[in-house]
DSSP file (Angstrom, degrees, kcal/mol; ACC not computed):
  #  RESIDUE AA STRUCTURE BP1 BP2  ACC     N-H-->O    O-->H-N    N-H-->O    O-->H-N    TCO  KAPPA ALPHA  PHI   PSI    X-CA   Y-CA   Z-CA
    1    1 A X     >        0   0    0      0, 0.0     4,-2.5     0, 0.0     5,-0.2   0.000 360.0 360.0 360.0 -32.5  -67.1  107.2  -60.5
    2    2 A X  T  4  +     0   0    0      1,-0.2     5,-0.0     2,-0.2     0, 0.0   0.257 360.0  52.0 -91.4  19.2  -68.7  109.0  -63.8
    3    3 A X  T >> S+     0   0    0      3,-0.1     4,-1.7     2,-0.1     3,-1.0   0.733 110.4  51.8-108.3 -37.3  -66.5  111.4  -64.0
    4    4 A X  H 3> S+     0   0    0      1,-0.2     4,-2.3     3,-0.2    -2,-0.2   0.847 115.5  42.3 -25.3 -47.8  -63.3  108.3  -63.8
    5    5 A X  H 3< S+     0   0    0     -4,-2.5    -1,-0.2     2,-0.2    -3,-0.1   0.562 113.0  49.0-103.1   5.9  -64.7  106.3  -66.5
    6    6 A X  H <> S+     0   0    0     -3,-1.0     4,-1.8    -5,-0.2    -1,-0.2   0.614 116.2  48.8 -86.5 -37.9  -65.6  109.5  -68.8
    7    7 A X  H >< S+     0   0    0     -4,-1.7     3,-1.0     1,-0.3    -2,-0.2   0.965 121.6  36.3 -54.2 -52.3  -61.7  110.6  -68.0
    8    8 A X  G >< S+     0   0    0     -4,-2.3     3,-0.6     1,-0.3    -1,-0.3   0.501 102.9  59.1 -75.5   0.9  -60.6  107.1  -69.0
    9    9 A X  G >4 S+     0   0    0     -5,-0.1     3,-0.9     1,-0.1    -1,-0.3   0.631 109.6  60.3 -90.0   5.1  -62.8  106.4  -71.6
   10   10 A X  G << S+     0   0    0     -4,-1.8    -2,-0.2    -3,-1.0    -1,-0.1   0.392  94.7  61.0 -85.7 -11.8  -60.5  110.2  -73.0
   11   11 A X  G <  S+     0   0    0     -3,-0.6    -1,-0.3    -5,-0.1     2,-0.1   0.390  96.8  79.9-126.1  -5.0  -57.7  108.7  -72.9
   12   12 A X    <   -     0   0    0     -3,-0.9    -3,-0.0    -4,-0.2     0, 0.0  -0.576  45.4-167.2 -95.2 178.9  -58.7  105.8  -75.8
   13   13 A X  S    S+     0   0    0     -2,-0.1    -1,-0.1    18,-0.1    -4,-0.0   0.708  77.4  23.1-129.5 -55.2  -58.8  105.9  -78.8
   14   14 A X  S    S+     0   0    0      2,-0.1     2,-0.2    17,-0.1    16,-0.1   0.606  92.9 110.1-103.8 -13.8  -60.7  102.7  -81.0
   15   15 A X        -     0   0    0     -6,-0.1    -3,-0.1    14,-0.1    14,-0.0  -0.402  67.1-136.4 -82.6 124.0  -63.0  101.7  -77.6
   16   16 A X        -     0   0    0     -2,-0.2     4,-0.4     1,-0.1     3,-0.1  -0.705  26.9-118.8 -81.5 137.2  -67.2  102.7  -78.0
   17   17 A X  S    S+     0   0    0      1,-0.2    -1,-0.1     2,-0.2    -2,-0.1   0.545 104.3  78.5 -52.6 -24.5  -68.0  104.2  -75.1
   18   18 A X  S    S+     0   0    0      1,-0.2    -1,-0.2     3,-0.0    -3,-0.0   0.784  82.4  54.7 -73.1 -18.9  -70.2  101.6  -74.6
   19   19 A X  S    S+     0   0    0     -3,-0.1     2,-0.3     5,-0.0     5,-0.2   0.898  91.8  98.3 -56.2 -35.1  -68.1   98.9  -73.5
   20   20 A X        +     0   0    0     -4,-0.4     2,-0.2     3,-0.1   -11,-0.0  -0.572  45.0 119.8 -69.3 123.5  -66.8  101.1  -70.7
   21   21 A X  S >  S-     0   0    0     -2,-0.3     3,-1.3     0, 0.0    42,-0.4  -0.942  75.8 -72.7-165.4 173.7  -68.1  101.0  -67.1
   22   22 A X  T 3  S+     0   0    0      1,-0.3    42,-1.9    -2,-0.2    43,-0.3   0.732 124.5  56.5 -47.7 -29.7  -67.2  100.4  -63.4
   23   23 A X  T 3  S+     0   0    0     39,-0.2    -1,-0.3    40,-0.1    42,-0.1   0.922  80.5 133.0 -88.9 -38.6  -67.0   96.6  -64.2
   24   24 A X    <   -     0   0    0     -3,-1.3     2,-1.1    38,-0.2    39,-1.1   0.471  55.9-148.7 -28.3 129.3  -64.5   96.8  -66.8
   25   25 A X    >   +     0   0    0     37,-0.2     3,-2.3     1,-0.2    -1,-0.2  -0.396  25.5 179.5-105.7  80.8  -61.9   94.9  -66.9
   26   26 A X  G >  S+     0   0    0     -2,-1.1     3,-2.9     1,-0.4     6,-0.2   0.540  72.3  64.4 -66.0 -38.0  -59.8   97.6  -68.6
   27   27 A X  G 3  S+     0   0    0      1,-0.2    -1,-0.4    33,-0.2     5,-0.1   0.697 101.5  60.3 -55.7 -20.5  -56.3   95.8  -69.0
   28   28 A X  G <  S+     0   0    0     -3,-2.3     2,-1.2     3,-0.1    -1,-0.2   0.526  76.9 118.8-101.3  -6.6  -58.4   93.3  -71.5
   29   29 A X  S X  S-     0   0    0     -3,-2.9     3,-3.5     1,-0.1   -14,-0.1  -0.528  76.1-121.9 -70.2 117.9  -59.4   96.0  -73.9
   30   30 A X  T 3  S+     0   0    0     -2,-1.2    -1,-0.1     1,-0.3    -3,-0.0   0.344 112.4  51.8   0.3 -51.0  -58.1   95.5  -77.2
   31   31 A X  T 3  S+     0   0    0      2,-0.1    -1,-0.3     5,-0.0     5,-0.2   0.152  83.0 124.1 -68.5  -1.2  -56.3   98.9  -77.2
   32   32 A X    <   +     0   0    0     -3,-3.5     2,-0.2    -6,-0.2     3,-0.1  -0.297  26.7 123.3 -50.5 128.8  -54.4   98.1  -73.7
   33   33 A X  S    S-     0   0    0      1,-0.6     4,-0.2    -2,-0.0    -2,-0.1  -0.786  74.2 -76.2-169.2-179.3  -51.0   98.3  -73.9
   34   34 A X  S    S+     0   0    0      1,-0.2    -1,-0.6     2,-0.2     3,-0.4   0.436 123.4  58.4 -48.1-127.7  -48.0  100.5  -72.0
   35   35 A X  S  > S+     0   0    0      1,-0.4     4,-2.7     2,-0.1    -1,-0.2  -0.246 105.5  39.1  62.4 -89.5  -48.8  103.3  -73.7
   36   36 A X  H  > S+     0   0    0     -2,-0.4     4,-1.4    -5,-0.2    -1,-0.4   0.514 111.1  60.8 -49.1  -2.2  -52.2  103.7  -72.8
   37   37 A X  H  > S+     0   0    0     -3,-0.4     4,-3.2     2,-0.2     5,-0.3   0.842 111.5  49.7 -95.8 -55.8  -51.2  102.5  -68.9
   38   38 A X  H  >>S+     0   0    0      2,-0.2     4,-2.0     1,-0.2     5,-0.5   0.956 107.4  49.6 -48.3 -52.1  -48.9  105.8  -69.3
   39   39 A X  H >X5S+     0   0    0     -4,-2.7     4,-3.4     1,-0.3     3,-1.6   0.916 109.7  48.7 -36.4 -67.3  -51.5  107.7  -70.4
   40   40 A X  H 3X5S+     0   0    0     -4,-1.4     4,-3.0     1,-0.3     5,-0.3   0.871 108.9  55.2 -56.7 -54.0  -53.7  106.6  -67.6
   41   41 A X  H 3<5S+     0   0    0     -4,-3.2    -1,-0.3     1,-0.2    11,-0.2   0.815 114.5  39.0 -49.5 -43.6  -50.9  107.4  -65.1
   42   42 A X  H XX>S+     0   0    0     -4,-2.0     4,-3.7    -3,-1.6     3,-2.1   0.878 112.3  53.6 -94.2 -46.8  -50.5  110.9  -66.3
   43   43 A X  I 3XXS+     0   0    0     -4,-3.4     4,-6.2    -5,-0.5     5,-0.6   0.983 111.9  53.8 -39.8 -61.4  -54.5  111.5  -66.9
   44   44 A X  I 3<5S+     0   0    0     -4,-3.0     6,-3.1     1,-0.2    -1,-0.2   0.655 109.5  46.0 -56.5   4.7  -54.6  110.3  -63.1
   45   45 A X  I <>5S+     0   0    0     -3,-2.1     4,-0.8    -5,-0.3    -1,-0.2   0.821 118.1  39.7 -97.5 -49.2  -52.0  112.9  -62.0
   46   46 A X  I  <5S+     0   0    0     -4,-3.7    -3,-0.2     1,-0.2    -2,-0.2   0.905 122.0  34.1 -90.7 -36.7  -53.4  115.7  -63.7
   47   47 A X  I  <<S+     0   0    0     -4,-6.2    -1,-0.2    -5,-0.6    -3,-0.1   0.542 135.7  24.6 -85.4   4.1  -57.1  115.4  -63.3
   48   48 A X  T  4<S-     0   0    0     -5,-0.6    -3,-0.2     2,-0.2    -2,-0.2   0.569 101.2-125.8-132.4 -12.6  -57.1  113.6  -59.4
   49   49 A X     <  +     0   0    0     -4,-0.8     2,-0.3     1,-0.2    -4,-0.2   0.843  64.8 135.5  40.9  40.3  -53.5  115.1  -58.3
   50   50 A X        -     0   0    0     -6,-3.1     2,-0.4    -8,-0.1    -1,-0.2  -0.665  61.6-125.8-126.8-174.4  -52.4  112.0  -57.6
   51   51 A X        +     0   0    0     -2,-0.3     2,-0.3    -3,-0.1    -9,-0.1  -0.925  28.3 168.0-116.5 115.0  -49.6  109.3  -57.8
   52   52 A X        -     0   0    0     -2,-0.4     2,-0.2   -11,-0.2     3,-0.1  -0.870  17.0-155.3-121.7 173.1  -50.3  105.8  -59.2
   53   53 A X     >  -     0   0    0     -2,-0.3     4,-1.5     1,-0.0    -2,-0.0  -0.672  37.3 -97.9-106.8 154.1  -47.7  103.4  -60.1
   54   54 A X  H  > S+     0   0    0      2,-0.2     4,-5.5    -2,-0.2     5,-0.3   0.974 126.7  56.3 -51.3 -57.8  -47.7  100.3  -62.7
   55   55 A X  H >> S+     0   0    0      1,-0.2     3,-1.7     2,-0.2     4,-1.2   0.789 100.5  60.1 -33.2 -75.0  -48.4   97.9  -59.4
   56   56 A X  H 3> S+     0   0    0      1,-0.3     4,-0.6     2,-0.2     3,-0.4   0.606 111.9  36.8 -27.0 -66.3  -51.3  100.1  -58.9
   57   57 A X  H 3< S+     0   0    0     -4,-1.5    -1,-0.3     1,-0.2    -2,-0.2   0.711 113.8  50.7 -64.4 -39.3  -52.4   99.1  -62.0
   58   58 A X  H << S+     0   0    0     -4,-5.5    -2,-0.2    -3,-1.7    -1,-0.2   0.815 105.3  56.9 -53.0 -38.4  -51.5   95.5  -62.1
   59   59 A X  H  < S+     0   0    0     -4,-1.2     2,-0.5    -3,-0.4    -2,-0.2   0.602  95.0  96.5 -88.6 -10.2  -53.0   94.7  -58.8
   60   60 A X     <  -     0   0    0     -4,-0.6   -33,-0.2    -5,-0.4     3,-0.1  -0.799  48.8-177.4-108.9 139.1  -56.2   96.1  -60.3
   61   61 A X        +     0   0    0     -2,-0.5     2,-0.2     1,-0.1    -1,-0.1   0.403  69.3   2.5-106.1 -12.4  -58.8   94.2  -61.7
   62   62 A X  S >> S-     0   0    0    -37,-0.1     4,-1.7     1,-0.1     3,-1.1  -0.957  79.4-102.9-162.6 153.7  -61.6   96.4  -63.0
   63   63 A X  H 3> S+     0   0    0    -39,-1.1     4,-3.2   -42,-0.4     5,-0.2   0.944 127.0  63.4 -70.0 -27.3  -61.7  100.8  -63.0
   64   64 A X  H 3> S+     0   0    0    -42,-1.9     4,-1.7     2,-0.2    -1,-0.3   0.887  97.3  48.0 -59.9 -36.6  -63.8  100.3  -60.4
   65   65 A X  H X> S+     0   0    0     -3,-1.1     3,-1.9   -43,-0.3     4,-1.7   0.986 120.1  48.5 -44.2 -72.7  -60.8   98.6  -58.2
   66   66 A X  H 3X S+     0   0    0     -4,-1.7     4,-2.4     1,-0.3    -2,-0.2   0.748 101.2  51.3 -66.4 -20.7  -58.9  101.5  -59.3
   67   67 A X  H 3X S+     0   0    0     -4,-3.2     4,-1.1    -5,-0.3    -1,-0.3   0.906 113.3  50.9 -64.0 -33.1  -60.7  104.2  -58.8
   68   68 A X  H <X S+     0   0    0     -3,-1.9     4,-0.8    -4,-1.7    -2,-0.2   0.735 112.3  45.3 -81.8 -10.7  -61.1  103.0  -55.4
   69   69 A X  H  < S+     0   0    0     -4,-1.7     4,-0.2     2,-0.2    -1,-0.2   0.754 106.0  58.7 -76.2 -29.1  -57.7  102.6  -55.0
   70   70 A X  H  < S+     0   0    0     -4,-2.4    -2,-0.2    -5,-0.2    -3,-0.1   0.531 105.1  56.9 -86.8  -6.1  -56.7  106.1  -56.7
   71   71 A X  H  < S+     0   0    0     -4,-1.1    -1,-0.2    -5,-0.2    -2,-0.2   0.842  98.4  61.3 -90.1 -15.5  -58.9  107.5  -53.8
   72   72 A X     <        0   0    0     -4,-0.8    -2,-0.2     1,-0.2    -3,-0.1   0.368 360.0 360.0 -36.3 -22.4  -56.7  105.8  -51.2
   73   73 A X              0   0    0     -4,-0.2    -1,-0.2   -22,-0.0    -3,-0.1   0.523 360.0 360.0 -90.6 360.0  -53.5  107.5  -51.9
């Protein structure tokens, strides 16, 4: 899980690392937007070899949701 939230915290840009942790509820950060969701799509692709989708990301509520969901696929 601390190596996900150092990988997403890599992929902002304006966020202090302290705000970031499993609880986050990442979609609410100030710097959210498509952009960064792509980012995150591709980060997860390359560092996990895996597939998420926008659902994937919608339906999740905190990185911790999603991490446990990007270990499911």
């Amino acid at each position: 899980m601390e190596e996900f939230i150092e990988n997403f915290y890599g992929i902002l840009d304006d966020t202090e690392k302290s705000e970031i942790d499993q609880n986050t509820d990442y979609k609410s950060l100030d710097e959210w937007d498509s952009m960064t969701s792509l980012m995150l799509i591709a980060m997860v692709d390359e560092k996990y070899g895996k597939q998420i989708k926008g659902e994937d990301i919608k339906e999740c509520l905190t990185l911790e949701n999603l991490y446990a969901r990007i270990q499911s696929k």
